[in-house]
VEXLOMAR-853866 format. One record per residue (C-alpha): x, y, z; residue in three letters. Coordinates in Angstrom, 2 decimals. Layout:
% VEXLOMAR-853866
@px=X; py=Y; pz=Z; r=Ala $
...
% end
This chain:
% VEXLOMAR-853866
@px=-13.55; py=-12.38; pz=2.43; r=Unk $
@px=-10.58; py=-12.07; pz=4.78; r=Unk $
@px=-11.17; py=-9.64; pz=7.50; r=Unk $
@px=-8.15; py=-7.57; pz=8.67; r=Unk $
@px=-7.84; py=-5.39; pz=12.05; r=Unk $
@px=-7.04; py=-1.75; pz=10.61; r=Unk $
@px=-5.50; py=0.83; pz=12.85; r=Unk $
@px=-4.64; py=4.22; pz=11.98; r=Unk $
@px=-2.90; py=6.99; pz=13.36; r=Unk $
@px=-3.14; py=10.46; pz=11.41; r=Unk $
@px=-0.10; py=12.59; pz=11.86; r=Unk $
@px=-0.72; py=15.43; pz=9.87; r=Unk $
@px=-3.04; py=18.24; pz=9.95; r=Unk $
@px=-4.08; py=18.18; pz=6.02; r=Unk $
@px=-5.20; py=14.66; pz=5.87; r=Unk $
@px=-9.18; py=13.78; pz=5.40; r=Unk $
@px=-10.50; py=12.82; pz=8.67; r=Unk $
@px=-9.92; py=9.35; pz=10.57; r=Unk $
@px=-13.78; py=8.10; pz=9.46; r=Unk $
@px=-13.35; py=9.00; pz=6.01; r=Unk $
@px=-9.59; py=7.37; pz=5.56; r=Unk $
@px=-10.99; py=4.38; pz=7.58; r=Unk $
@px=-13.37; py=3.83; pz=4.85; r=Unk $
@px=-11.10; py=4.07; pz=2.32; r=Unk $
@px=-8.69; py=1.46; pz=3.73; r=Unk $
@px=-11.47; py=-1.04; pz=4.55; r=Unk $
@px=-12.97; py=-0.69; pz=0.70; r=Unk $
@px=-9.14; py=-1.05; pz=-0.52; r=Unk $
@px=-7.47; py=-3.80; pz=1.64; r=Unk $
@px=-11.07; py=-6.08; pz=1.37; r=Unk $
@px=-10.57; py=-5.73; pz=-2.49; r=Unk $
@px=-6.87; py=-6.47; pz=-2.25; r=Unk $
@px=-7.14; py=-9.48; pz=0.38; r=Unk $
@px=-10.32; py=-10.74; pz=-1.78; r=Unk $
@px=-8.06; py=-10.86; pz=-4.57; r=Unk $
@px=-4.62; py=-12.25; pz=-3.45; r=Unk $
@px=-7.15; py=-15.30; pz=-1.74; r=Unk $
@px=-9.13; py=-15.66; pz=-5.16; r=Unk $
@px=-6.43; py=-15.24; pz=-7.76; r=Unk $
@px=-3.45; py=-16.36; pz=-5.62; r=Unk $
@px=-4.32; py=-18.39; pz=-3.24; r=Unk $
@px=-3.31; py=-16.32; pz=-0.09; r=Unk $
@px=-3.76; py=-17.73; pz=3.02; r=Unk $
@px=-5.19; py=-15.68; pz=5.72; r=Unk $
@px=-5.14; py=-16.70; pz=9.60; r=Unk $
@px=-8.73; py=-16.94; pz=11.50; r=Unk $
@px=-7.96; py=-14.17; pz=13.83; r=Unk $
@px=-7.94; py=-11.04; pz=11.24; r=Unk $
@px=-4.24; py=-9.93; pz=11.25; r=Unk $
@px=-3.44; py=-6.64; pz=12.35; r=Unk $
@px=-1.97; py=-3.60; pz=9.67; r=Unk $
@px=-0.67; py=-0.27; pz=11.24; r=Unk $
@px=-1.15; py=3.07; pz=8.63; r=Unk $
@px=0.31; py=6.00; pz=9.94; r=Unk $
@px=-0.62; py=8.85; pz=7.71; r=Unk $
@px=1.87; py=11.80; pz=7.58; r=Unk $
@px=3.74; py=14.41; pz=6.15; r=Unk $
@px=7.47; py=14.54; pz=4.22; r=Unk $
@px=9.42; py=15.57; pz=6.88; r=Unk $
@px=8.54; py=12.74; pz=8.52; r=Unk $
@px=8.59; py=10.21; pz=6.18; r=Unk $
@px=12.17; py=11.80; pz=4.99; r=Unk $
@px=13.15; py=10.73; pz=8.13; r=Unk $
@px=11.87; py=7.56; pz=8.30; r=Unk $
@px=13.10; py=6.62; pz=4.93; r=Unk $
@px=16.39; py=8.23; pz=5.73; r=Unk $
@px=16.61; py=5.90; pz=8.67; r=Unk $
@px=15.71; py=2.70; pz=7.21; r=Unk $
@px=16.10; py=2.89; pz=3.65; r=Unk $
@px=19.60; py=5.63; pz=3.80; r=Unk $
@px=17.97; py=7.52; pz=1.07; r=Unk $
@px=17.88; py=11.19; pz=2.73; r=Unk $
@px=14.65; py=12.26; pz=0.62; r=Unk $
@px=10.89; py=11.94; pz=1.05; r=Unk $
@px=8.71; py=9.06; pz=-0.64; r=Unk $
@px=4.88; py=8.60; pz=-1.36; r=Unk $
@px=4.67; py=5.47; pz=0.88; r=Unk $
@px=7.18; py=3.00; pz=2.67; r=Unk $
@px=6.14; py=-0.23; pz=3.73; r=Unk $
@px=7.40; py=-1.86; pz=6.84; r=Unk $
@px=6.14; py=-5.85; pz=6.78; r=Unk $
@px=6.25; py=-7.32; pz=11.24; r=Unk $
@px=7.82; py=-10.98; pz=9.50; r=Unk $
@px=9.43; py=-11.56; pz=6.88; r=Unk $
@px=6.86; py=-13.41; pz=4.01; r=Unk $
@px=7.24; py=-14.56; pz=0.52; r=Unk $
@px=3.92; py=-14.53; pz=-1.65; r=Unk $
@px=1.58; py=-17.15; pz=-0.94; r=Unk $
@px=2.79; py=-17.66; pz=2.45; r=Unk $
@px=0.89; py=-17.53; pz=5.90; r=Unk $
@px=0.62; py=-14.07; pz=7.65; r=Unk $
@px=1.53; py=-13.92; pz=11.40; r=Unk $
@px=-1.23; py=-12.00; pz=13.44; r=Unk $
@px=0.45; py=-8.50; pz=11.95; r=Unk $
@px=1.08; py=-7.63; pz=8.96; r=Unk $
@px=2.88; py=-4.63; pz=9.30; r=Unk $
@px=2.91; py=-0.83; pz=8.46; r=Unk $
@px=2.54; py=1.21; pz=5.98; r=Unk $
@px=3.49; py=4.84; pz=5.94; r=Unk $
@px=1.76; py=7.19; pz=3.78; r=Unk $
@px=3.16; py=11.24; pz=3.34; r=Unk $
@px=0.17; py=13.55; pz=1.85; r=Unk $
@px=2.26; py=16.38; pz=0.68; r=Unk $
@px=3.93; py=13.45; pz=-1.99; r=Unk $
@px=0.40; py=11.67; pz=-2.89; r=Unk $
@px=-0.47; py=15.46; pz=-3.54; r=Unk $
@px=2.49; py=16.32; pz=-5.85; r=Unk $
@px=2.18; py=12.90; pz=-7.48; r=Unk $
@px=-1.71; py=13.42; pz=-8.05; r=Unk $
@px=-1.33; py=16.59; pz=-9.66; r=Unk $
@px=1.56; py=15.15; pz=-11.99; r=Unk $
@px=-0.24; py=12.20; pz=-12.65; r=Unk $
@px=-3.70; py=13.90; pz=-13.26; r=Unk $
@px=-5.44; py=11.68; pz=-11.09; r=Unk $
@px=-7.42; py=12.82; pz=-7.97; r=Unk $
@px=-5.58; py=12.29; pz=-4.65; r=Unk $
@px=-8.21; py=9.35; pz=-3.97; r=Unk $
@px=-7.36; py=7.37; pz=-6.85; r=Unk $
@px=-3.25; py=8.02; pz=-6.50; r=Unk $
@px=-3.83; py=7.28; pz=-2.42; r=Unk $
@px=-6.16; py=4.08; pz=-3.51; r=Unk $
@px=-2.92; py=2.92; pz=-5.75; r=Unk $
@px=-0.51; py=3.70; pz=-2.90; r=Unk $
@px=-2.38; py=1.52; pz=-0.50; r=Unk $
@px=-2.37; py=-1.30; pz=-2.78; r=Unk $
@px=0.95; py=-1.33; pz=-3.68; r=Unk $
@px=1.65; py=-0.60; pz=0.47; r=Unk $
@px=-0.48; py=-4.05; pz=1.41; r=Unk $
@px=0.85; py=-6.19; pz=-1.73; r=Unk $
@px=4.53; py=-5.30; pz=0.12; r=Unk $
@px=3.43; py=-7.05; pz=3.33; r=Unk $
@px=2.58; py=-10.30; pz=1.66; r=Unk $
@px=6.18; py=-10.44; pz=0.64; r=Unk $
@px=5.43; py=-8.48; pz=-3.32; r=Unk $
@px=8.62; py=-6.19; pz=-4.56; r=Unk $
@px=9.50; py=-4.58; pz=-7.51; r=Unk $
@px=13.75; py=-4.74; pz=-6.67; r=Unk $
@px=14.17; py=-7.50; pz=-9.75; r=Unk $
@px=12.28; py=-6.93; pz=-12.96; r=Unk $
@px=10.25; py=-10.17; pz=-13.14; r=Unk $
@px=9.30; py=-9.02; pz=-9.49; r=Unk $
@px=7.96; py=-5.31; pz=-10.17; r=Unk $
@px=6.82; py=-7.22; pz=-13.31; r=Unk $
@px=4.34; py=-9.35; pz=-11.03; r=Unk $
@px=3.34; py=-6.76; pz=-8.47; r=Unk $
@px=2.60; py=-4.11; pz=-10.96; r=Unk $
@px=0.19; py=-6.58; pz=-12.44; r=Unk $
@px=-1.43; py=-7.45; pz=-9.72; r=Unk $
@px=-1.73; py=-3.72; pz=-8.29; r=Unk $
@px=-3.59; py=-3.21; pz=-11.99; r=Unk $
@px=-5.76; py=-6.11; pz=-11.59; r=Unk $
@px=-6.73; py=-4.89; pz=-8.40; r=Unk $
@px=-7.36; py=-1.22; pz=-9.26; r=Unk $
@px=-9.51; py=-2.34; pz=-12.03; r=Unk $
@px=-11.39; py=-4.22; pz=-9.66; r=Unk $
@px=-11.66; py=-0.91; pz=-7.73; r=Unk $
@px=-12.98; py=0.98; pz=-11.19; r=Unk $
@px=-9.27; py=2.62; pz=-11.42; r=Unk $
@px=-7.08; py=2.50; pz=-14.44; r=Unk $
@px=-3.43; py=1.19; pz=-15.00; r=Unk $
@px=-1.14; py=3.29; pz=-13.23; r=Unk $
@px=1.90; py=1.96; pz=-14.78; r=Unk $
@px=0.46; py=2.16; pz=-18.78; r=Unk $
@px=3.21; py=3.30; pz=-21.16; r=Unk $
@px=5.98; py=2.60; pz=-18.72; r=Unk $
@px=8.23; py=0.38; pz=-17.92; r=Unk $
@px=8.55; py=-1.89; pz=-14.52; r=Unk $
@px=9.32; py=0.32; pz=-11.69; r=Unk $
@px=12.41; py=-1.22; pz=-9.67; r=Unk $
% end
């Protein structure tokens, strides 16, 4: 199993604490890393590549997305990769980040009847698949990351998140 170096920064006051969302992380990236090296031949490096989380609120992620993106409006997670990668290619020694705002896993839980675990679980896949290069801005693309976000939630005991619905993009 690939190991990664996970570092966290919490930047909101309604979050679980640090230990628990550590654990979380761990159980969800070593399921997702197990399973792009198994099923899709990822290549990890020897020294466990670094990913930043920074786990915060929508003001702050408004901002950020505002900034980056030029869409003025909160988001449930944004994904910032350190190199550029396609699938299947080699990761440098970091990943990247991935932003997560609690207030819009929240909301989304509650609309999607799921608890905020499972919708955070989700978010964190689709979050790490984006730093191996994985997109959803082409429909054959979303197509292929939705289905491996799936395979990997079932993997995790979690259902389809994307059943009845077309390819997000």
């Amino acid at each position: 199993m690939p190991e990664l170096d996970i570092q966290i920064s919490i930047d909101d006051e309604g979050w679980p604490e640090e230990p628990a969302l550590l654990a979380l992380t761990q159980k969800v990236f070593a399921a997702a890393a197990d399973y792009l090296v198994r099923e899709e031949d990822q290549p990890f490096p020897k020294i466990p590549p670094e990913v930043s989380l920074v786990f915060t609120d929508d003001d702050s992620i408004r901002a950020i997305n505002a900034e980056w993106r030029g869409m003025d409006k909160p988001t449930n997670v944004l994904s910032f990769p350190a190199f550029p990668l396609e699938p299947g290619g080699m990761p440098g020694p970091m990943l990247g980040d991935i932003v997560i705002a609690r207030q819009t896993v929240e909301r989304e839980a509650v609309d999607l009847d799921k608890s905020f675990d499972d919708h955070l679980t989700h978010l964190l896949v689709h979050g790490f698949l984006h730093l191996f290069g994985y997109d959803h801005m082409e429909k054959d693309e979303a197509e292929e990351m939705e289905t491996l976000e799936t395979r990997i939630l079932a993997g995790l005991g979690l259902s389809d998140p994307y059943a009845g619905q077309d390819p997000i993009m």
